[in-house]
C-alpha positions as CSV (number, residue, x, y, z in Angstrom):
1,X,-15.5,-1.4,-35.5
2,X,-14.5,-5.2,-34.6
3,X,-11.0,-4.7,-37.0
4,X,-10.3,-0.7,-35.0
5,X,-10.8,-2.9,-31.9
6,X,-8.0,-5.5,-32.5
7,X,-5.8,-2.8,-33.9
8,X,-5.9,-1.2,-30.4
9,X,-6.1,-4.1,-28.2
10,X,-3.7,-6.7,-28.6
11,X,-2.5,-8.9,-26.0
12,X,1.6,-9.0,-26.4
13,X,4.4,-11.3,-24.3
14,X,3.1,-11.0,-21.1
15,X,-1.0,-9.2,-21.8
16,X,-2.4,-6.2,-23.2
17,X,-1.2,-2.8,-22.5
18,X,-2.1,0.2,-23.6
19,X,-1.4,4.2,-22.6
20,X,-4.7,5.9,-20.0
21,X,-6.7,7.2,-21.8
22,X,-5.9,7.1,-24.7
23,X,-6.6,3.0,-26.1
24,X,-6.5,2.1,-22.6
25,X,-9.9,3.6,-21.9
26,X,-12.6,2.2,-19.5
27,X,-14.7,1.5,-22.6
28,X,-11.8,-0.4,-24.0
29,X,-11.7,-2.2,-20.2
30,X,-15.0,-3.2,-20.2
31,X,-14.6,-5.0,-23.8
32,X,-11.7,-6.7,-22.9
33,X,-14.0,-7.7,-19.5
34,X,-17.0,-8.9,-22.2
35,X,-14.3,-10.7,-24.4
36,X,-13.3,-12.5,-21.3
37,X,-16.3,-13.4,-20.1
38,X,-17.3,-15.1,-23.7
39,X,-14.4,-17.2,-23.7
40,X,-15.0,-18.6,-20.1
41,X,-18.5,-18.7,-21.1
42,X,-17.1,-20.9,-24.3
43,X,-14.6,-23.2,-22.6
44,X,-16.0,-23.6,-19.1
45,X,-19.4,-22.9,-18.9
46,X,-20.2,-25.8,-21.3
47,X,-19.2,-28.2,-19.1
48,X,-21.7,-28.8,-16.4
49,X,-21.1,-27.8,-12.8
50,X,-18.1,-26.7,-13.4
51,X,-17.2,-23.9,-11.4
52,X,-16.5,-20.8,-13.3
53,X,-15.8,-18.0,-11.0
54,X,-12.3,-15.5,-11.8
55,X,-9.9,-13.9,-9.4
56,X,-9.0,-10.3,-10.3
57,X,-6.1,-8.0,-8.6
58,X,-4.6,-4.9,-9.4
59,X,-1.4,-2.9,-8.4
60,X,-0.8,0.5,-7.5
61,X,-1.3,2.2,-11.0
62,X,-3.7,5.4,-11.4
63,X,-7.0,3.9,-11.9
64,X,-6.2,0.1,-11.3
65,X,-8.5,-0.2,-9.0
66,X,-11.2,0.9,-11.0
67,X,-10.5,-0.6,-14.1
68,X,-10.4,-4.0,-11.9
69,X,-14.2,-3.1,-10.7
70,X,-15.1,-2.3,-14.1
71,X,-14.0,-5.7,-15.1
72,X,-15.3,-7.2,-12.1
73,X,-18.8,-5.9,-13.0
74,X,-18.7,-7.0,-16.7
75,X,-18.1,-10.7,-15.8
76,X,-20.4,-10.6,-13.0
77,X,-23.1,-9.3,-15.2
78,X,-22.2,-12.4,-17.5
79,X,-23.1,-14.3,-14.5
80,X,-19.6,-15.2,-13.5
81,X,-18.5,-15.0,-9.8
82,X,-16.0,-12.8,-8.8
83,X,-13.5,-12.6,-6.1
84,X,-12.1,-8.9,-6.4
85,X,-8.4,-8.2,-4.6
86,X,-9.4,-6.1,-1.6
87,X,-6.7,-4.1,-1.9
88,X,-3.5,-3.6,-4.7
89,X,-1.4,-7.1,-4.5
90,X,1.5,-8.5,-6.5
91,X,0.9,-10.1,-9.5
92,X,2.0,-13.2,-7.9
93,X,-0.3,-13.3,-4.8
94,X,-3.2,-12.7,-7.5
95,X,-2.0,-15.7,-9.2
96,X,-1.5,-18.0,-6.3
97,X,-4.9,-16.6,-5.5
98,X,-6.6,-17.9,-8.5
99,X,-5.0,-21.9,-7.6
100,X,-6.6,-20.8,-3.9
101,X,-10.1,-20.0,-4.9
102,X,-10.4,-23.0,-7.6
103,X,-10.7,-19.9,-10.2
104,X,-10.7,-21.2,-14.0
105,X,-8.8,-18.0,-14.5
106,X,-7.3,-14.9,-13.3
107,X,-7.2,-11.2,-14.4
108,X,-4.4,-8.4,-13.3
109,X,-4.7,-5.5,-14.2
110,X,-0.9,-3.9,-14.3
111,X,1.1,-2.8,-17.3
112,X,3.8,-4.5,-14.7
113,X,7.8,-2.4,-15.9
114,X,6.0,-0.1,-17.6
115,X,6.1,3.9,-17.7
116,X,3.0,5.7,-15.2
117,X,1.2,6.3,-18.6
118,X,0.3,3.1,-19.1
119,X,-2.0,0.3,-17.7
120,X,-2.7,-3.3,-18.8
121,X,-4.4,-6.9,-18.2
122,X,-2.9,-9.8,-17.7
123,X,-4.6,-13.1,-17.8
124,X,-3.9,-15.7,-15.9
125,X,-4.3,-19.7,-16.1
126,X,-6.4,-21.9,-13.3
127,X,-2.8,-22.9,-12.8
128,X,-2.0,-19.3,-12.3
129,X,0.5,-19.3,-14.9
130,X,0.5,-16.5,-17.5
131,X,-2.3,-17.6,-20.3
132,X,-1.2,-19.1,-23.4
133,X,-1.5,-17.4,-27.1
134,X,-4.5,-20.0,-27.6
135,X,-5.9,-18.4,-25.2
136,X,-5.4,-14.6,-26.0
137,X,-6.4,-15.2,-29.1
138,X,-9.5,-16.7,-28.6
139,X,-10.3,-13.3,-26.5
140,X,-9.0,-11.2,-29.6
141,X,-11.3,-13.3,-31.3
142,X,-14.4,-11.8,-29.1
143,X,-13.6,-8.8,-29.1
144,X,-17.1,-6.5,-30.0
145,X,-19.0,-9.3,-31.2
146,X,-21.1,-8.8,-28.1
147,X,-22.5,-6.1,-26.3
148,X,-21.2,-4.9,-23.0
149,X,-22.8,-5.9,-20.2
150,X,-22.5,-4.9,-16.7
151,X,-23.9,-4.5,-13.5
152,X,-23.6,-1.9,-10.4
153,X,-21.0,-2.9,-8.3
154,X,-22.8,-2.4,-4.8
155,X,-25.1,-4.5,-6.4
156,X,-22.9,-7.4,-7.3
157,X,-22.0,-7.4,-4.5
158,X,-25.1,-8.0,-3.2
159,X,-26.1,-10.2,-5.1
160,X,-22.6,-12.0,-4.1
161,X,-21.9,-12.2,-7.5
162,X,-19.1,-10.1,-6.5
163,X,-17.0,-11.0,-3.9
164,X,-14.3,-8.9,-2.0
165,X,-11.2,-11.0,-0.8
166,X,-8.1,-11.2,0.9
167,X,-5.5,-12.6,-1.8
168,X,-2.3,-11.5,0.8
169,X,-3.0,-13.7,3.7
170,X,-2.8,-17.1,2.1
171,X,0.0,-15.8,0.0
172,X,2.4,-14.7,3.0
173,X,1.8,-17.9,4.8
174,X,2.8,-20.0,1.6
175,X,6.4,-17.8,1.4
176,X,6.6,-18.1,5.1
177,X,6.6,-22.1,4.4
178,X,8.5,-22.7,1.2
179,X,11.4,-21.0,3.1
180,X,13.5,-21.9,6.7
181,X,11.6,-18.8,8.2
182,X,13.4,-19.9,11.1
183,X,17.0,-19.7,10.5
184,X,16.3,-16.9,8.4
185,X,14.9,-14.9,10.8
186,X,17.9,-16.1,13.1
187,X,20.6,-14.8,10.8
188,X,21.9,-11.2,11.4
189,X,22.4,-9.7,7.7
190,X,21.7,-6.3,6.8
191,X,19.4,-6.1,3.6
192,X,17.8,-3.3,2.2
193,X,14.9,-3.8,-0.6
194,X,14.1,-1.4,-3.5
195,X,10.1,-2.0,-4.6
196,X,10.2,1.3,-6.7
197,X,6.6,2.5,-5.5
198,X,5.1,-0.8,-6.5
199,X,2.6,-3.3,-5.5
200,X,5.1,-5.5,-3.8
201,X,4.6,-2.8,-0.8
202,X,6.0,-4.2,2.7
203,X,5.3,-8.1,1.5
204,X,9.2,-8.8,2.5
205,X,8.7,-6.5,5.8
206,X,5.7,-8.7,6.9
207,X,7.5,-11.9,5.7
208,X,10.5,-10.8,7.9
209,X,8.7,-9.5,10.8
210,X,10.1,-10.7,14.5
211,X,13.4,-12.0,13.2
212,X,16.6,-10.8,13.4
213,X,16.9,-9.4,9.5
214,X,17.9,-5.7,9.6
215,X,15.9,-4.5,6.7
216,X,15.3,-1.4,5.3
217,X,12.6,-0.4,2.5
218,X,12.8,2.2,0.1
219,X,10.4,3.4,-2.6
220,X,7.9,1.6,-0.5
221,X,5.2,4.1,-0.4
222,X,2.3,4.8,-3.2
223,X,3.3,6.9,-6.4
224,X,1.0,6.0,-9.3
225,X,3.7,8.6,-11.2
226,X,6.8,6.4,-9.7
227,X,8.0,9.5,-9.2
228,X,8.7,10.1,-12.8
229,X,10.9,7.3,-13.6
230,X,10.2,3.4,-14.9
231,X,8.9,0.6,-12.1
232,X,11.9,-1.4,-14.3
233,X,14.9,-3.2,-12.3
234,X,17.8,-2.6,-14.4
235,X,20.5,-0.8,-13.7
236,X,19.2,2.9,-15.1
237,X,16.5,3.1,-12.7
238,X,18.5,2.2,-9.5
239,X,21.4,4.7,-8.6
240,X,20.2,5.2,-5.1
241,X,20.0,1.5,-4.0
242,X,22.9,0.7,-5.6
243,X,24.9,3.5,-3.6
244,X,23.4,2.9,-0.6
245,X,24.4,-0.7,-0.2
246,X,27.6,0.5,-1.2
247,X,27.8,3.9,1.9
248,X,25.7,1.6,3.6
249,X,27.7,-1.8,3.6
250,X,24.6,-3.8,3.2
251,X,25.3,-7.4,2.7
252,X,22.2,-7.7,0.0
253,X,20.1,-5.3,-2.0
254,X,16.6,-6.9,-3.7
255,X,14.5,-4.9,-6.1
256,X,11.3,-5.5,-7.4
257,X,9.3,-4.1,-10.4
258,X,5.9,-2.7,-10.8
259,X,4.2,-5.8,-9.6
260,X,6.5,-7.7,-7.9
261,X,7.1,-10.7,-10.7
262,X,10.4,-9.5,-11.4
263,X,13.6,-9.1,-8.7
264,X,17.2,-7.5,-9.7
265,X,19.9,-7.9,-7.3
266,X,22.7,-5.4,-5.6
267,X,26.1,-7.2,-4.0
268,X,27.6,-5.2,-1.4
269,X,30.3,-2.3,-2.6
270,X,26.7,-1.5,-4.9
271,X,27.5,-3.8,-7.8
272,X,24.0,-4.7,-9.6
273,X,23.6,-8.2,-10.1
274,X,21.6,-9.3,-13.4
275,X,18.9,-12.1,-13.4
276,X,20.6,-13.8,-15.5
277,X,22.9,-14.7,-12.4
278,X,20.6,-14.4,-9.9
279,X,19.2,-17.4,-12.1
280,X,21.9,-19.4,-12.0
281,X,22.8,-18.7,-7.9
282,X,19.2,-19.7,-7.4
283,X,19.7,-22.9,-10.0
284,X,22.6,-23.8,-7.2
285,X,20.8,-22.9,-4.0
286,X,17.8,-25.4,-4.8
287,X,20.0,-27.9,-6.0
288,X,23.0,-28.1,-3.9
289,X,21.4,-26.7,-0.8
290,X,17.8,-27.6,-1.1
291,X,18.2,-31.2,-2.6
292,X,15.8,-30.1,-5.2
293,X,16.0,-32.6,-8.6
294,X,14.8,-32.1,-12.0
295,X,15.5,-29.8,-15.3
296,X,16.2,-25.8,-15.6
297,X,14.8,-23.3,-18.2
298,X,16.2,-20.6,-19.8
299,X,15.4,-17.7,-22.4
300,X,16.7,-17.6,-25.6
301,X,18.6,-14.2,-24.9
302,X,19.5,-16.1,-21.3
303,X,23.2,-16.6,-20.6
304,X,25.7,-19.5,-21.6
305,X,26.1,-19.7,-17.4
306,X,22.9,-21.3,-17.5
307,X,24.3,-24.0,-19.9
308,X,27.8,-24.3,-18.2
309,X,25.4,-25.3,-14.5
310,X,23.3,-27.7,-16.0
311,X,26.2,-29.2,-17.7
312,X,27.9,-30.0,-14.9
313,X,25.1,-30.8,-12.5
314,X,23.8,-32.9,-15.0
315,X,20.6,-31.2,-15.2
316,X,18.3,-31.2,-18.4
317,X,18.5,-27.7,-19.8
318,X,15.3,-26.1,-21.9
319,X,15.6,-23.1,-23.9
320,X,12.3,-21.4,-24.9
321,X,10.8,-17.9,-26.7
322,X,11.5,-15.0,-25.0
323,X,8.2,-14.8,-22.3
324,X,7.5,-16.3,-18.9
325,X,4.4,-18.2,-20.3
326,X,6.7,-20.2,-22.0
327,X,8.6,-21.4,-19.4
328,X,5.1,-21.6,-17.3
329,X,4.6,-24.2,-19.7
330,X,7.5,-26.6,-18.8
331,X,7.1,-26.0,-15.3
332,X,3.5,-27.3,-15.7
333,X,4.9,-30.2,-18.3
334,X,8.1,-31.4,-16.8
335,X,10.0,-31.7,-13.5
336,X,11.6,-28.0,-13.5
337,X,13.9,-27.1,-10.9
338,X,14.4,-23.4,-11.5
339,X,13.3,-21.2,-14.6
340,X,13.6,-17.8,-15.4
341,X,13.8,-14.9,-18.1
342,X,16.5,-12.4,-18.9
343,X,14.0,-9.5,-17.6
344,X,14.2,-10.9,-13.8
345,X,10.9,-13.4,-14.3
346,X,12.1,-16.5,-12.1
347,X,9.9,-19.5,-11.4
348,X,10.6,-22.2,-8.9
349,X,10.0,-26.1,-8.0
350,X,6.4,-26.8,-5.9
351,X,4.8,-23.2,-6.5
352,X,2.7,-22.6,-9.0
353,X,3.7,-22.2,-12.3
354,X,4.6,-18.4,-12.1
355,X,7.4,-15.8,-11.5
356,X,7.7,-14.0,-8.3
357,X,10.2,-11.2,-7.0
358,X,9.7,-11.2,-3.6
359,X,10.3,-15.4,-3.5
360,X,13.2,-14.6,-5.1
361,X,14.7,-12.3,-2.8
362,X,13.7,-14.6,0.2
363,X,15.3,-17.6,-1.5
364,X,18.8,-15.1,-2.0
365,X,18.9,-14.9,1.7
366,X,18.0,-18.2,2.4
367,X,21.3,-18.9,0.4
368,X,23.3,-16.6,2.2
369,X,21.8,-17.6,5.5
370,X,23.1,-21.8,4.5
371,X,26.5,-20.4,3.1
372,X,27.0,-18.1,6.2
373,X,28.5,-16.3,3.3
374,X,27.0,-12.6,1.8
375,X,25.9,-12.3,-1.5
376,X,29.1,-11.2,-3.1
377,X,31.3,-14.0,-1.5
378,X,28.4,-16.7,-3.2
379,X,28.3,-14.8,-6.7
380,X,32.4,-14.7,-6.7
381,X,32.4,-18.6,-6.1
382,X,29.4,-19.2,-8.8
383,X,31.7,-17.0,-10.8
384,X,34.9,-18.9,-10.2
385,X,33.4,-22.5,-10.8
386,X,31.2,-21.7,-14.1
387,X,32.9,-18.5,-15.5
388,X,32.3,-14.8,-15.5
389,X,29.9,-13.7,-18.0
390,X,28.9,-9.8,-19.0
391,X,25.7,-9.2,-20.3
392,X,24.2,-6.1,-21.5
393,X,20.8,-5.2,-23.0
394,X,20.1,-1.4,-25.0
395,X,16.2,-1.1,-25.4
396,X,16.0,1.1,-29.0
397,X,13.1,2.6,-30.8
398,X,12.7,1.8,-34.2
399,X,10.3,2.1,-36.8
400,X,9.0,-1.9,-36.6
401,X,7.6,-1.5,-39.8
402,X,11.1,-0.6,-41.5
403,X,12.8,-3.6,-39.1
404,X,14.2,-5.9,-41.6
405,X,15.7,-9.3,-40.1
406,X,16.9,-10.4,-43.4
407,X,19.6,-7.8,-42.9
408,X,20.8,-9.3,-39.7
409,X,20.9,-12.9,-40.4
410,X,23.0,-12.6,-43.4
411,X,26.3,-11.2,-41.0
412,X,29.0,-13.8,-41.4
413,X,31.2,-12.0,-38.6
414,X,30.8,-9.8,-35.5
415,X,33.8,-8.1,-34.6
416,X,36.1,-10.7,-36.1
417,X,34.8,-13.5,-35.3
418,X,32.9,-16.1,-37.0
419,X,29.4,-16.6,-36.8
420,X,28.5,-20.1,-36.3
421,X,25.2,-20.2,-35.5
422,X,21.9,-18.4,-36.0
423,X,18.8,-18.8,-33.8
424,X,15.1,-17.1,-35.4
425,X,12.5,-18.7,-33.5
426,X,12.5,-15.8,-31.4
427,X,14.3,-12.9,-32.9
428,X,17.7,-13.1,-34.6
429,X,20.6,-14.6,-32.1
430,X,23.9,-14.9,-33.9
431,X,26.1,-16.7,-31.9
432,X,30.2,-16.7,-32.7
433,X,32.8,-19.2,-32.4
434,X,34.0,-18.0,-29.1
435,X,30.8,-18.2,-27.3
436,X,29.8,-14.1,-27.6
437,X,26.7,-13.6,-29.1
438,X,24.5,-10.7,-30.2
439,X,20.5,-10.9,-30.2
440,X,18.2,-8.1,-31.7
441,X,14.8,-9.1,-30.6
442,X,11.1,-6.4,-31.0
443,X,9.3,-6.0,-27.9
444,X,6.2,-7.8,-27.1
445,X,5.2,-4.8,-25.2
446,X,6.5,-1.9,-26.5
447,X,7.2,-0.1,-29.7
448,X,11.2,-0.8,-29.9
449,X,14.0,-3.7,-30.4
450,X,16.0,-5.3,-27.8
451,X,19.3,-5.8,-28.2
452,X,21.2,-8.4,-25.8
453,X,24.9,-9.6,-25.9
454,X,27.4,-11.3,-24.0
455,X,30.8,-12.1,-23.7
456,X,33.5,-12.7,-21.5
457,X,35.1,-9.5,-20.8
458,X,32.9,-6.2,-20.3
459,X,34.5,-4.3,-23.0
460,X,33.3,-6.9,-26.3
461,X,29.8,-7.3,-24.9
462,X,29.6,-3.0,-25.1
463,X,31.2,-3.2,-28.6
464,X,28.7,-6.0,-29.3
465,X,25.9,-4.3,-28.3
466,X,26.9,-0.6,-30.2
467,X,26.8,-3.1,-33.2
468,X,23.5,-3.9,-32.7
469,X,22.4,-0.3,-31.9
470,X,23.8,0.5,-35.0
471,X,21.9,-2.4,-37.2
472,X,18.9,-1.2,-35.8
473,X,19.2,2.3,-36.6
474,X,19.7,2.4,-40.0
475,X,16.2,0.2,-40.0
């Protein structure tokens, strides 16, 4: 039973996800919920009068909300005090949330860039950072050693062991104050933002509201389907943003994913920005413009325009495992500036130790509202100073089983050129003596490789990539 358990509930990268209803079941829910509770009962409880209440949100999946309650119910049954998300929230107002209500953890539920089929849990520090593999793993480790138990949820609530609360308020006042909502909301850009049907719903609208900002929404509404496409901002998934600011002539597009921790970019004339330079315009804006001071982080599979800033800003560079809870960890351990992940994950200076789209996004315009300059004009400069950099990723599905990185490390060359370095903490990275590297990396989430190149023309970062695509398919 315990051993069928952990085959079908594991907690990945960034949680555990599973497909409705078939391992993602409400049965399934309410273990995970009992695991959960033993561990804070483990760790926290112990400790006298120490508070050991949770914070739970959910997005705008089918069924979040009731998993979230069943959840909810578990823990409060377990004699931990809730506070339950009145309504679906970004991932990051549930983890500012958790920092809010002096939470020693809290749990999303949100299989976040996922397809509609699927659902997940997150778990999130006191901190409100993504929770460490320690961590997981001691839930795995509970998993059906003790029964369920849980409790009506009228009656939690009660009993007040069950709490319903307003996450969005406090969140939208602490964006409204990291930022110069004032000259913002001064400035007279035209900005249109994607949220692909997902929880970040009208946050930027609300943020925005009374200025001078003529934005426009799209995908805003509720579509637990997302309208039969992936709540994932890469380039794909986003033909009609990226022609609109194009027909449109808006001077920024913003996109966020399925629960708003992740933000893609569109410059105007509809050319998508990646993260991976949304990371390094943000890297520049809190430096140069903000006065900010202290080191950057990037993902192994992050770009050598990440290296080329902190080199000549004289900022300490990290590189960690592919994951946002790695870079939580630095952000919690050292002075960080700015660090983000190649998937659009971007975490900033005096926040909590967490990735947020829609902060993102704001912080975009703030740039362009300093520079008096659009987005384009800003990422042609970044461009001109550091170097132009393509980056592609191809997402392949593979037999992981039959996945053999022996294979891969032993490549001398790649298209001619000699490899002089090979990176395996996180996948295999084979980096040549021009700077162009190709990375084939499994998903944490999903049941396929990742394979990530650059290079400095468009053309050999394509013929990098069909290299990899072509490694992994005869796996």
């Amino acid at each position: 039973m315990i051993k069928e358990l952990r085959s079908e509930i594991k907690f990945g990268t960034d949680g555990w996800r599973g497909v409705i209803s078939d391992n993602f079941t409400f049965k399934n829910v309410a273990i995970v919920g009992q695991a959960i509770s033993e561990w804070i009962i483990k760790d926290f409880k112990a400790s006298k009068g120490k508070r050991n209440h949770v914070a739970i949100g959910y997005d705008t999946r089918f069924l979040s909300k009731e998993y979230a309650q069943i959840v909810s119910c578990v823990l409060a049954k377990n004699n931990i005090k809730v506070y339950l998300s009145d309504k679906a929230i970004p991932t990051p107002a549930l983890s500012y949330g958790v920092v809010q209500v002096k939470g020693v953890a809290g749990i999303m539920i949100t299989a976040s860039h996922n397809p509609a089929k699927f659902n997940g849990i997150k778990i999130k520090t006191s901190l409100g950072g993504g929770a460490p593999k320690e961590v997981t793993d001691k839930v795995e480790e509970f998993l059906g050693k003790t029964k369920v138990q849980d409790i009506d949820l009228d009656q939690a609530i009660k009993e007040k062991k069950i709490e319903i609360f307003d996450f969005k308020t406090d969140y939208l006042k602490f964006m409204k104050s990291y930022i110069d909502l004032k000259k913002i909301k001064n400035a007279k850009f035209k900005v249109i933002q994607d949220v692909m049907h997902g929880s970040g719903g009208r946050i930027l609208e609300e943020v925005l509201k009374g200025g001078k900002i003529d934005l426009s929404l799209m995908r805003s509404e509720v579509n637990p389907s997302f309208a039969g496409t992936k709540p994932e901002p890469v380039v794909e998934y986003l033909t009609e943003i990226l022609k609109r600011v194009k027909d449109e002539k808006f001077d920024l597009g913003l996109v966020l994913d399925g629960d708003a921790d992740r933000i893609a970019a569109v410059a105007p004339g509809g050319e998508f920005i990646s993260p991976q330079k949304i990371l390094g315009l943000l890297i520049l804006h809190l430096v140069r413009n903000c006065g900010r001071k202290g080191g950057v982080v990037k993902t192994t599979c992050g770009s050598m325009m990440i290296d080329n800033i902190a080199k000549k800003l004289g900022l300490k560079l990290y590189e960690t495992p592919v994951g946002f809870k790695y870079v939580s960890d630095l952000m919690i351990n050292e002075e960080i500036v700015c660090g983000g992940e190649e998937a659009g994950g971007i975490g900033v200076q005096d926040y909590i130790p967490e990735r947020d789209g829609t902060l993102a996004g704001l912080l975009l315009l703030e740039m362009m509202v300093i520079e008096k300059k659009n987005i384009k004009q800003i990422l042609q400069d970044m461009e001109k100073e550091f170097g132009r950099y393509y980056y592609e990723r191809s997402d392949v599905e593979v037999d992981l089983k039959a996945y053999n990185e022996k294979d891969i490390k032993s490549l001398k060359t790649l298209l001619g050129r000699k490899v002089v370095e090979v990176k395996d903490y996180d996948g295999i990275k084979l980096i040549c003596d021009d700077g162009s590297w190709l990375m084939l990396r499994p998903s944490g989430t999903e049941p396929l490789v990742r394979a990530y190149s650059e290079a400095k023309s468009l053309k050999k970062a394509k013929e990098l990539i069909k290299i990899g695509e072509k490694l992994l398919k005869r796996s």
